[in-house]
N, C-alpha and C positions, 0 to 999 in steps of 0.2 A: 240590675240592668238599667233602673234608672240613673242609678251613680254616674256607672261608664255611656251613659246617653247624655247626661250633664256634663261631664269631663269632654269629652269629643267636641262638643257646642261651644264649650268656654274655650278651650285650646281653638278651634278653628276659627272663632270670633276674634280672641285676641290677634293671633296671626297675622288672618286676614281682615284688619281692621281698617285696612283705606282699601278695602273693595280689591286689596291686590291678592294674587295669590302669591305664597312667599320662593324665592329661589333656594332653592338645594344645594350645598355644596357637602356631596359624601365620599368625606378621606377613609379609604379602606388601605391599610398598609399590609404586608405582609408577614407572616410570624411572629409578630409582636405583641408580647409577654405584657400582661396587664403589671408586670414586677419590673417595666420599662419603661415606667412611666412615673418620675418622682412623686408625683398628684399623690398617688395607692401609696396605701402604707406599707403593702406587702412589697415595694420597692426596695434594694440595696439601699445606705441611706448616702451613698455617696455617687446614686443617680443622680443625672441635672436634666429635666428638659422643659427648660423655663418657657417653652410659646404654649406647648400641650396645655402645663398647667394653668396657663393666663387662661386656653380656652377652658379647660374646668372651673375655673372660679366662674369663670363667664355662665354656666349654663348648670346642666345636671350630670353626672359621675354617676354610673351606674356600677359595683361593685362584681356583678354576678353574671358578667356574659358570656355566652357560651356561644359565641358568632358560627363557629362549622368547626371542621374539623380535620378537615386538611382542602390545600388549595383549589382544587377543581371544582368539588361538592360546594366547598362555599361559595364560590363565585354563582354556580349555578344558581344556587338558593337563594341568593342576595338577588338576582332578577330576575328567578321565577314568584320566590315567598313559596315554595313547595322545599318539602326535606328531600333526602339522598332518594329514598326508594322511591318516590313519585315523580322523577326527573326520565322517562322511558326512553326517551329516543335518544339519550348521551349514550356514548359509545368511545371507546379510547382505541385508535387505532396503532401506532407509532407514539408514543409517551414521550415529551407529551399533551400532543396531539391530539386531538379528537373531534368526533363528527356529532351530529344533533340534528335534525328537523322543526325547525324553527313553527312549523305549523301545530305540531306535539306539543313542543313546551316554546312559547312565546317568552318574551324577555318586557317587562312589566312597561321599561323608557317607550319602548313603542307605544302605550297606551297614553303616555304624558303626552307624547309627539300628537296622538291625535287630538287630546285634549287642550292644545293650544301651549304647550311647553317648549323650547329648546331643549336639544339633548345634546350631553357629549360624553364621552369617554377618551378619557385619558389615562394610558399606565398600562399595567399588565394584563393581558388576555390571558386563559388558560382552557377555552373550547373549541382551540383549531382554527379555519382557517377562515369560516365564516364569522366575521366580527360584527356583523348585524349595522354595516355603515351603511346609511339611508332608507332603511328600514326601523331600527333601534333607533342609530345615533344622526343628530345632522352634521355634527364634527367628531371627528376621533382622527385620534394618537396613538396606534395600537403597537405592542411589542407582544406579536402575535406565537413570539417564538419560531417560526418557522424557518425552515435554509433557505439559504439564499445565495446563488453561485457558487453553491457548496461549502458555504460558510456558516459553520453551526452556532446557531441565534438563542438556543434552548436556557442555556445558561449564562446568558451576557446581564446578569442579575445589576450590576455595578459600572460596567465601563463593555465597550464594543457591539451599544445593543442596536437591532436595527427596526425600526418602527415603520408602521404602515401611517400613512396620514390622508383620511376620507377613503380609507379603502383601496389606496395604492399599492404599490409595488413595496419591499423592503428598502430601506435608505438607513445610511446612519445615521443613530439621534443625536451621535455627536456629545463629548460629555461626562460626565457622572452623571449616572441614567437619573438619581433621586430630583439632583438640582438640574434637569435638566428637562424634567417633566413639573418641577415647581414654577418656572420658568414659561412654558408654554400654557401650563393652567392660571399663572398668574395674568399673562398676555388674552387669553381666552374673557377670563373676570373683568377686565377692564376693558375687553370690546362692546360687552352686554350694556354696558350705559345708552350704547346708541341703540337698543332694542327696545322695542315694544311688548318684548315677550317674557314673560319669568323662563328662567333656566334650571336645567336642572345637570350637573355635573357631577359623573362618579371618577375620583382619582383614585386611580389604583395604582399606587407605589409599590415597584419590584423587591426595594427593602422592607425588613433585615433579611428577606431570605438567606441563607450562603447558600455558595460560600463567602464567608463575611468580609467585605473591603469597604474600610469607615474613607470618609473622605479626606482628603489630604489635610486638608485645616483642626482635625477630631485625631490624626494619627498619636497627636499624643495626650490624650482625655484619659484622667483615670490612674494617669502611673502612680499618682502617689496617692490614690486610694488603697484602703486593707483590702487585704484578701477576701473575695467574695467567698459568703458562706458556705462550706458542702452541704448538701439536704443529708437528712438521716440514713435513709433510705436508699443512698447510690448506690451500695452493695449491699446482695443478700445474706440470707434467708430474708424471705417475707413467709411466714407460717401460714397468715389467713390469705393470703393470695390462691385466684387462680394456679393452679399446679407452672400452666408456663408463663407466670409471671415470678415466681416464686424468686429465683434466681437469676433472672435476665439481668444484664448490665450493659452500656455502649462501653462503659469507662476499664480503665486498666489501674492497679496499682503499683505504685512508685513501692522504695526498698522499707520505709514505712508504714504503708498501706494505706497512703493517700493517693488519690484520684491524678493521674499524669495530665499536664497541662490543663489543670479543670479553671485556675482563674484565669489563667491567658488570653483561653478562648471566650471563658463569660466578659470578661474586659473586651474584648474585640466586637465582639456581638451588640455592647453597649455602646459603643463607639458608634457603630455602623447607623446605630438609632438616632445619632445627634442631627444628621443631614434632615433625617425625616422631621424632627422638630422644627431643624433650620426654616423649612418648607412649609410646615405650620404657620410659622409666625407671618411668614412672606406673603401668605394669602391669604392673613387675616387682615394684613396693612394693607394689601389693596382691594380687599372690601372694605374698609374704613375709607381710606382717600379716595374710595368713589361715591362716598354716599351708598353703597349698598349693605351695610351690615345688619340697617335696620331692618332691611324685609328679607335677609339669610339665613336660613336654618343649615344652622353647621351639623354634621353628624362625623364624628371620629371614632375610626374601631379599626381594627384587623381581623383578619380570616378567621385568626384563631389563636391562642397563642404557644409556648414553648415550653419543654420542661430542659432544665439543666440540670438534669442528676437526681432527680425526681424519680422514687420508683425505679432507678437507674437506666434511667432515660436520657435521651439528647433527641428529644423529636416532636411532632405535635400528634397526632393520630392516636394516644388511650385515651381516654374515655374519663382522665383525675382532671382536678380542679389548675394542676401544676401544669401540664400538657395543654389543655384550651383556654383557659381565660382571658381573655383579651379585653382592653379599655374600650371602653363607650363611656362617649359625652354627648349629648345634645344640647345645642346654643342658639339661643334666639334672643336676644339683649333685648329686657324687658318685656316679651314676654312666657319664657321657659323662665322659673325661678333662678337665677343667684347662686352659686356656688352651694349648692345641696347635693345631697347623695341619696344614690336610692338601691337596697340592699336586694329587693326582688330578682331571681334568676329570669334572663332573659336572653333571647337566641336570636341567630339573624333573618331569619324570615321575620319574626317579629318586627324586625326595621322594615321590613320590604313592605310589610300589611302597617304601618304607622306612615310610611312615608305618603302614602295611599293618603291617610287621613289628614295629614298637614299639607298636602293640596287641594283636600278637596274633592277626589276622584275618587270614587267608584271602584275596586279591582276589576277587572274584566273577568277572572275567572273566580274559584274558588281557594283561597291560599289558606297554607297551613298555621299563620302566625296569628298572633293574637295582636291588638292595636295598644300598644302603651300608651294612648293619650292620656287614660287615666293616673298615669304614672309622672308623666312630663308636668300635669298639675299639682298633683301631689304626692311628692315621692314616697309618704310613707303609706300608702294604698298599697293591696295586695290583687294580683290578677286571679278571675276565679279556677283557669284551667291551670294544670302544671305546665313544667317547662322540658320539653321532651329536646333529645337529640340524637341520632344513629350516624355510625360509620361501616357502609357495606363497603368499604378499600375501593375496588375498581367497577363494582359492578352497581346498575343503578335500572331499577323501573324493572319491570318485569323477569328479567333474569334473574332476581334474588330470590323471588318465588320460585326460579325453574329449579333451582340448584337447590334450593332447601329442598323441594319435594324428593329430588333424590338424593339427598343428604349427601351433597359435594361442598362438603366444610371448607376443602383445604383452598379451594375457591377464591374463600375470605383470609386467607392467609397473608399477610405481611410483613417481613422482617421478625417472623416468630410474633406477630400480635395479630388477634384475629377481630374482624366484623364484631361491632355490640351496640345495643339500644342502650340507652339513657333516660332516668329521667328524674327532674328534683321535686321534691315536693315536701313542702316546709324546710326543716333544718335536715333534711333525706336526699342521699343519691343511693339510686336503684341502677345495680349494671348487673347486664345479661348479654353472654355474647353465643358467640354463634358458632358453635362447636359442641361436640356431645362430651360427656363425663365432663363437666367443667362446672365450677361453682360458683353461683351467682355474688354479686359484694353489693354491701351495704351498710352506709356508712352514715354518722348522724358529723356532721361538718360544725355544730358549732361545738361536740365535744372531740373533736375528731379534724381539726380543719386542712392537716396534711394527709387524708386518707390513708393511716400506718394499719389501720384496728378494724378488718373487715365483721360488722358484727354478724352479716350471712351465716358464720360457722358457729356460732352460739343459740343454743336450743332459747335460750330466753327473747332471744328476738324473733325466731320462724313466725311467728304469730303476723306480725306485721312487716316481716317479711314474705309471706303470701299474701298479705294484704296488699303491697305494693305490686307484687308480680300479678295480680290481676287486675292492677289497677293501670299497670303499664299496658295491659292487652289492649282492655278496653281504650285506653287514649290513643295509643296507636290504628286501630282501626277507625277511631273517629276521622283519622288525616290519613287515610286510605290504606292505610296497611294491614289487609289482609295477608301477607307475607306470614305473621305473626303465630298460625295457626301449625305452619310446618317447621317453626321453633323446634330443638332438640330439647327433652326435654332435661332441665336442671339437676346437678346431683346437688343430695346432701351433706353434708360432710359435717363433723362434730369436734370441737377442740376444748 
């Protein structure tokens, strides 16, 4: 306790070393694959995204993020600092859409705003139609999703999107949605000179969502790159797998029994990520040529990230390391460490309860994350709780207790994958989903780092495998999840 009491003080002191509190700048991109980001090793090696990486030399590379897990939840979590089930009053009406009670779960920017912060939001919404402008935000940019004149907005991911601005009406943004939200947040950054107030700014880039459209200038990135790699695992058998994972595939094979159009599309996808570096870079320059870099704490991450054939997958929502991992950087030039890496699993409420502490503030309520200041000093520190993470698909806060009690699994059903907790703890991931006759996975990641080898189904490990299932219990109820208890319960299965 005293450590992370020392760490918080020396972080908040360097920071705010001329009495200022620092300004926020957090790039949240969309499905983007922490293997999309040259920096990572687990990158193709014929990625480029030369601004990302400048800002990781700049700051600290966290290896092990586990930001959310698919786009609504994370959003929510990112400005509440609560996980999925403790979100009650989200509700999805029309997909996608959706409604919330702001007085249920408040959004953390309002808390800054009272505290003397500027706010703004720029990029993608994904909670409907209340965007929380003048409340939340004092400026936004919102691409709320919503129709307009009967013109459908849902998926104008890349070009036709139409944006709210302070809460208006829909208007076109006009554009390539990426450079045309770097554009407006670059113009934002350099009004703040004439402010008296630190700012705090979440960009939320529509990219790489698909459907994937790289920008004109990126159309031809990549051609005379090799073949990206197939993972092992894009088609079955998986033996230790869940039963309906066993055999799952997105992919089809060709007259060889390779994967139909598999580099096409991962070439495309990488494309589509250059724009979002472009955009990087752009608004690191003009925090530089304003003299603002020094009191900036950068934060760069996405929702979540992707698996490309993973597990024979094309999507973000299980529960593998290949499906969510997403890049996190934190940069503060001179004083966050210098191009260091730091290997502790870490999730996004955790940003939401850190960002808390690198200004200064207080949360207002109770959040679920734990504060990595201790981390941002010194990366090779270890956090004393684990690093949890759930995906209940659509349902959120109270109704996932309704439906477990009366065992309405199929509830949690999506594209044949169902609802499942998480959690890491040391070189361990512990998954338990939500469905009866189904067998829990557990996987030791540094002998095991593509989760092929469920050891769940090995009598040699139950030992510490109900060591972790009760260990998940207990963590989870610490962050309110009494849900936990009408858990089906696990089978076992022997190979």
């Amino acid at each position: 306790m005293l450590l992370t009491l020392f760490s918080f003080f020396f972080i908040c002191a360097s920071i705010s070393a001329s009495d200022e509190q620092p300004n926020i700048l957090y790039i949240f991109t969309d499905d983007q694959s922490v293997r999309s980001v040259s920096a990572y090793g687990s990158a193709h090696p014929w990625v480029s995204t030369p601004h990302i990486d400048r800002l990781a030399k700049s700051g600290l590379r966290f290896t092990q993020c586990y930001t959310g897990t698919w786009c609504q939840p994370s959003r929510a979590s990112a400005l509440t600092g609560l996980l999925q089930h403790s979100l009650d009053s989200i509700k999805i009406t029309k997909y996608p859409m959706a409604t919330y009670d702001p007085k249920k779960v408040p959004f953390f920017p309002s808390v800054l705003k009272e505290n003397g912060y500027e706010t703004a939001c720029i990029g993608k919404w994904h909670l409907g139609e209340d965007v929380g402008h003048g409340r939340d935000w004092d400026y936004s940019v919102v691409w709320d999703r919503g129709t307009a004149n009967g013109i459908r907005n849902s998926n104008a991911y890349y070009h036709g999107t139409l944006v709210r601005t302070n809460g208006g009406t829909r208007e076109p943004l006009g554009g390539y949605s990426n450079d045309r939200f770097t554009e407006i947040a670059e113009e934002y950054v350099r009004k703040q000179t004439s402010s008296s107030k630190p700012w705090f700014l979440w960009l939320c880039y529509p990219g790489v969502h698909g459907p994937y459209s790289p920008a004109d200038r990126h159309l031809n990135d990549y051609t005379d790159a090799p073949d990206a790699r197939v993972p092992l695992d894009i088609f079955g058998p998986r033996p230790t797998k869940p039963d309906h994972l066993k055999n799952l595939t997105r992919w089809k094979k060709d007259e060889n029994g390779n994967p139909i159009g598999y580099d096409k599309i991962v070439k495309k996808y990488h494309r589509a990520v250059r724009s979002l570096d472009d955009g990087v870079g752009s608004i690191l320059n003009a925090l530089k040529e304003t003299d603002q870099l020094k009191n900036t704490v950068v934060i760069f991450t996405s929702d979540q990230g992707f698996a490309w054939g993973e597990h024979g997958m094309q999507e973000k929502w299980a529960p593998y390391d290949a499906n969510l991992l997403a890049p996190l950087i934190f940069s503060a030039p001179g004083k966050i460490p210098e191009n260091t890496i730091c290997t502790e699993p870490v999730n996004g409420v955790d940003i939401t309860r850190t960002i808390h502490s690198l200004t200064g503030i207080k949360p207002a309520w109770e959040m679920h994350g734990r504060d990595l200041s201790i981390l941002l000093n010194n990366p090779t520190a270890s956090l004393k709780d684990p690093m949890l993470m759930i995906n209940t698909t659509y349902e959120y806060g109270e109704r996932i207790t309704e439906h477990l009690k009366n065992k309405n699994y199929d509830i949690f059903r999506r594209r044949d994958l169902y609802a499942w907790m998480m959690m890491r703890l040391d070189q361990y991931k512990y998954i338990r989903h939500f469905k009866d006759g189904i067998i829990e996975e557990l996987y030791d990641l540094n002998e095991d780092p593509e989760e092929l080898n469920n050891l769940a189904v090995n009598s040699q490990h139950h030992d510490l495998l109900k060591k972790l299932r009760v260990r998940m219990v207990e963590e989870m109820q610490k962050k309110d999840g009494d849900f936990v208890q009408y858990l089906p319960a696990p089978k076992e299965r022997h190979y």
